[in-house]
C-alpha positions in Angstrom: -20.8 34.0 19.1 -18.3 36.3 17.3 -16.2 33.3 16.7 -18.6 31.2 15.7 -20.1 33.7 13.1 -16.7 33.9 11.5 -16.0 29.9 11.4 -19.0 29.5 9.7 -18.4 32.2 7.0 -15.0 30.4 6.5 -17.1 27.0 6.0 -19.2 28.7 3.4 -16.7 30.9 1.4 -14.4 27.4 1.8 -17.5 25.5 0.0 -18.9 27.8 -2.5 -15.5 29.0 -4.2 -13.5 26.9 -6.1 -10.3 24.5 -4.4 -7.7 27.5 -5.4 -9.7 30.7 -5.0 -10.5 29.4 -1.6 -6.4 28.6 -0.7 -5.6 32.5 -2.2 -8.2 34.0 0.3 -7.1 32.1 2.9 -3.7 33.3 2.3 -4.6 37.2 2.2 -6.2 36.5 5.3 -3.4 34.8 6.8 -0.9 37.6 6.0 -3.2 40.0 7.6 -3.4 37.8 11.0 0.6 37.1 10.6 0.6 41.5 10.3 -1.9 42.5 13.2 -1.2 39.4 15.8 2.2 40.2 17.0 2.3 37.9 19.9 1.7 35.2 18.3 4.3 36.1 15.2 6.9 36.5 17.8 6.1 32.7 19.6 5.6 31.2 16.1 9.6 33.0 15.1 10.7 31.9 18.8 9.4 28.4 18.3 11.1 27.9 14.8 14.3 30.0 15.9 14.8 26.9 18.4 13.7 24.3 15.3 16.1 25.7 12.8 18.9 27.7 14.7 18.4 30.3 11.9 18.3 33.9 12.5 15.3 36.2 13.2 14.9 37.5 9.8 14.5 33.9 8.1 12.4 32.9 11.3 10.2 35.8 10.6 9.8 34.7 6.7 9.4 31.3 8.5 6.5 32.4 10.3 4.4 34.2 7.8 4.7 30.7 6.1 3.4 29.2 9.0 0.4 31.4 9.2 -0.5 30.8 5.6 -0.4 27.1 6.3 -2.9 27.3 8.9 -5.6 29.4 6.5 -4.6 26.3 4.2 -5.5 23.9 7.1 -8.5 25.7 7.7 -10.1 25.6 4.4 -9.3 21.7 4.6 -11.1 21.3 7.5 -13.9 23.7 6.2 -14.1 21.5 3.1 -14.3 18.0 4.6 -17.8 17.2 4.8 -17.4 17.8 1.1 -14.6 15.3 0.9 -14.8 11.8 -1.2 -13.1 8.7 -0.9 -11.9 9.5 -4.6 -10.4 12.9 -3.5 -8.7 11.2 -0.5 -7.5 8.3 -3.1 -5.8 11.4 -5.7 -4.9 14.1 -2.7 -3.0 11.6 -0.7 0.1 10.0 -1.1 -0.1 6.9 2.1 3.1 6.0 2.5 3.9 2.8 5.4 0.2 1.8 5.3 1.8 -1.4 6.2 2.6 -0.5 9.7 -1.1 -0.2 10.2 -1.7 -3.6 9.0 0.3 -5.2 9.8 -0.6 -4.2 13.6 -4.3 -4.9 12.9 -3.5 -8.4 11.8 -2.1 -9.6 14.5 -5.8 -9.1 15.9 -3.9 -5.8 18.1 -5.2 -2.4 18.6 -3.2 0.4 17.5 -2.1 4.2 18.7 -1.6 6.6 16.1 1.0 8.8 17.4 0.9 12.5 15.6 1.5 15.7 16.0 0.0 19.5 15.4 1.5 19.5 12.1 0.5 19.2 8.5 -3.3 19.0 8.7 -3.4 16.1 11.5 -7.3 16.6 10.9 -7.6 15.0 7.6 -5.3 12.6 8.7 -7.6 10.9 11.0 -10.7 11.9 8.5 -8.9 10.2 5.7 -8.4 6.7 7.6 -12.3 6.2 8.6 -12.9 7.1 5.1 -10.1 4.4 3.6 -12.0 1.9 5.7 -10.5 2.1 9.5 -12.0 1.7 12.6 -10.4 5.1 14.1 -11.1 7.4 17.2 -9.2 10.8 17.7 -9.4 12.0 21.2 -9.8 16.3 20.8 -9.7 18.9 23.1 -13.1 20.3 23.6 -13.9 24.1 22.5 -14.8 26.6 25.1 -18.1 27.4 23.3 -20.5 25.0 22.7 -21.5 26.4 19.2 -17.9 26.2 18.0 -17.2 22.6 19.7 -20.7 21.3 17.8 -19.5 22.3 14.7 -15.8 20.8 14.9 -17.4 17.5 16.1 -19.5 17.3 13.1 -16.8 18.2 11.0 -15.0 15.7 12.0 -17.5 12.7 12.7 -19.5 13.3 9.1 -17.2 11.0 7.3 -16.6 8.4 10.3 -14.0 9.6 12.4 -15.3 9.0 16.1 -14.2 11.6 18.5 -13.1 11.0 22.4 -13.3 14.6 24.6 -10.3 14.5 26.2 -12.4 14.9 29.3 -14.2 11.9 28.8 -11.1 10.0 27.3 -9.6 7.5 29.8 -11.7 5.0 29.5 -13.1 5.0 26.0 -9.6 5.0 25.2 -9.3 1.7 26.7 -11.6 0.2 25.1 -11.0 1.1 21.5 -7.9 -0.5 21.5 -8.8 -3.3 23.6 -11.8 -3.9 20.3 -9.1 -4.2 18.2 -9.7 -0.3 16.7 -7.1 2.6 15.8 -7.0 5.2 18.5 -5.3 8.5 17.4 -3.5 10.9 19.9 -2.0 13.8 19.5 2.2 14.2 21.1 3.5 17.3 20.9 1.1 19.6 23.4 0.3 18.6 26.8 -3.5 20.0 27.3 -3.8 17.8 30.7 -0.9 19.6 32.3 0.3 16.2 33.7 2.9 15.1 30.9 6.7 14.3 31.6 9.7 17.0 30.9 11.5 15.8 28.2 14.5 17.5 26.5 13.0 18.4 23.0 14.8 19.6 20.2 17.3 20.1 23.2 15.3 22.0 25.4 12.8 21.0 28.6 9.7 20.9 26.9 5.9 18.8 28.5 5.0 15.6 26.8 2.5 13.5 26.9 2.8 10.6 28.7 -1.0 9.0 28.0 0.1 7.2 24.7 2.7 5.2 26.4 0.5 4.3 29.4 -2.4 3.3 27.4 0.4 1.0 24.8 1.3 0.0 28.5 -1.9 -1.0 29.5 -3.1 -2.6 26.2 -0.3 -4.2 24.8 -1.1 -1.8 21.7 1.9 -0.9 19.6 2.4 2.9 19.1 2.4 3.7 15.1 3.6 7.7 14.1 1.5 8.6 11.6 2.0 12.2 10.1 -0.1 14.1 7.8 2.0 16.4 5.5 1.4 19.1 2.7 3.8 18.1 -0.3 2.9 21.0 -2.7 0.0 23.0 -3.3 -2.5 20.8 -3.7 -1.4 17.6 -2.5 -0.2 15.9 0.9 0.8 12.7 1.6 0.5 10.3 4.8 3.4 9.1 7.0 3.5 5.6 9.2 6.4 5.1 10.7 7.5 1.5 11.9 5.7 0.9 15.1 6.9 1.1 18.5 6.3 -1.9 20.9 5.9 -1.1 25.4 7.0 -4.1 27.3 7.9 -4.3 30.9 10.8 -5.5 31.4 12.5 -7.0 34.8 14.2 -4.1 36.6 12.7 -1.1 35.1 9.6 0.4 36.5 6.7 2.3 34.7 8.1 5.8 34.9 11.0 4.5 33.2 9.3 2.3 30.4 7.4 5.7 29.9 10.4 8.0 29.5 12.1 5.2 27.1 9.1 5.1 25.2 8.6 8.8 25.2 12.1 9.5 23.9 11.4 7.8 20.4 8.3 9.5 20.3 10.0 12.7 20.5 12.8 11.7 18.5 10.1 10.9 15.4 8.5 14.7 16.1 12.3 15.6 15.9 12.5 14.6 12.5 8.9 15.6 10.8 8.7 18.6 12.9 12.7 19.3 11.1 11.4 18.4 7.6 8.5 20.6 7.5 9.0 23.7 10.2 6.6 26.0 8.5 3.8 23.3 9.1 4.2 22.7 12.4 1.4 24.6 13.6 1.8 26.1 17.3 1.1 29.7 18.0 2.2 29.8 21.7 5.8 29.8 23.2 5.8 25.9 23.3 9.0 25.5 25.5 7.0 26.6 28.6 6.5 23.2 30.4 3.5 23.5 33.1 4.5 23.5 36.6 3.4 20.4 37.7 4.4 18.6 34.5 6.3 15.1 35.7 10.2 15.4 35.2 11.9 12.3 34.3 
C-alpha cells in the first residue's frame, strides 16, 4: 500500500504541475534515491563500468545520470493518460517507420524488439496512438493495486497488454492477425533465456522473440525509444530481421544466430545512450538454469 500511495502522488504532482516543474522534482528526488540507495548506485556504476570501460569516478557521475533519467521516465509514464496524438506528433522524432510498414504490407505480423532503455513505455503507447495494432507483453506487479494502475496506464490510449504469465499463446495469435507484438530483450524475467556473450560478458537473453519469429514467420523489427534533449525523444526501427530454417541447422542454433544480432543492436543503443539504459540490478548475473548456447 506504501508503494501504491506514493505512485499515485507521483501521478498527481506529474499532472497538476507544469511539463518542467514536474522533470526538476523528479530530479531532486532522483538525486536523493541515487544518495540513500547504495546498492543499487553501486550495480547501476558496475553495469556501466562494463558499458563504457571508464573508471569509477565517471561511472559514478554516470549513474546519478541514470537515476535522474528514470524520475524523467516516471513522470512520462505518470503523464500519459494526459498524452495527445499532437504531443506524440511534436515530442517524437520516428525515424525507420518504414521497417514497420513495410513488414505490415506484406500482410506479416511483426515483433518489436526493444529494450529497458529510453522510456520503452511511450514507445509502445506512442504506436497504438499513431494508428498500430500493438500489444506489449509486461511483467505483472506483485501488488494488485500497483499492477491495476500500470495496466491502465498503459491500455488508456490503446496499447493492449499480454502478462507475461498469460503470454504464450496470445502472443501467437497477435502476430498470426497480422498485429505488432512488442517484447522486451535485454532482461530475462522467465529465467529460461540463452547465455549469450554481451558486451563481452555471459549475460541471460531471451530466447521467446526468436521462437515466436520462428513459429510465425514474423520478422523481428528493433525499435528503440530514446530521450534526445530535454524535452524531446525520438523513435528508432532498425531494418528488420528475418528467422528461416535452414537445411542443417537446428532450432537452438537458428535461435542463437538470431539472438546474436539482437544483442549486437542493444550493443549499439545501449553504447549510444548508457545513462538511459535503465537497470538497477547487477545485470551480468545469468540465472542458473538459463540455456547456454
Amino acid at each position: 500500500m506504501f508503494f501504491y500511495i506514493l505512485y499515485r502522488i507521483g501521478y498527481f504532482l506529474a499532472n497538476i504541475l507544469p511539463l518542467k516543474l514536474a522533470y526538476s522534482l523528479a530530479k531532486r528526488a532522483a538525486d536523493v534515491q541515487y544518495f540513500f540507495s547504495t546498492k543499487d548506485r553501486a550495480s547501476v556504476a558496475q553495469n556501466l563500468g562494463i558499458i563504457t570501460k571508464k573508471d569509477d569516478r565517471e561511472c559514478q557521475k554516470l549513474a546519478r545520470r541514470v537515476f535522474r533519467n528514470f524520475g524523467l521516465y516516471l513522470v512520462d509514464f505518470f503523464r500519459m493518460s494526459n498524452l495527445s496524438v499532437e504531443d506524440v506528433k511534436k515530442r517524437i522524432k520516428v525515424e525507420g517507420i518504414e521497417n514497420v510498414d513495410g513488414v505490415l504490407k506484406r500482410d506479416k505480423g511483426g515483433i518489436i524488439l526493444t529494450c529497458h532503455i529510453g522510456n520503452w513505455e511511450m514507445g509502445g503507447v506512442a504506436m497504438a496512438m499513431l494508428g498500430y495494432d500493438i500489444s506489449a507483453v509486461v511483467l505483472n506487479h506483485k501488488h494488485k493495486n500497483i499492477n491495476d494502475f500500470f495496466i491502465k496506464q498503459r491500455e488508456e490510449k490503446g496499447l493492449k497488454v499480454i502478462p507475461i504469465d498469460y503470454s504464450m499463446k496470445r502472443c501467437i495469435s497477435v502476430l498470426r492477425k497480422k498485429g505488432l507484438l512488442a517484447l522486451v530483450g535485454d532482461r530475462d524475467f522467465t529465467n529460461n533465456g540463452i547465455v549469450m556473450d554481451f558486451f563481452g560478458m555471459p549475460a541471460s537473453i531471451p530466447k521467446g522473440p526468436a521462437m515466436f519469429s520462428l513459429k510465425t514467420n514474423s520478422p523481428i523489427i528493433p525499435g528503440m525509444l530514446v530521450r534526445r534533449n530535454s524535452f524531446n525523444y525520438k523513435l528508432i526501427f532498425d531494418t528488420p530481421i528475418e528467422l528461416k530454417e535452414t537445411p542443417g541447422m537446428d532450432k537452438d542454433e537458428i535461435i542463437k544466430d538470431a539472438s546474436k544480432k539482437f544483442v549486437s543492436v542493444m550493443e549499439k543503443n545501449i553504447s549510444a545512450y548508457p545513462d538511459q539504459w535503465l537497470i538497477f540490478r547487477k545485470f551480468w548475473e545469468a540465472p542458473v538454469d538459463a540455456l547456454v548456447l
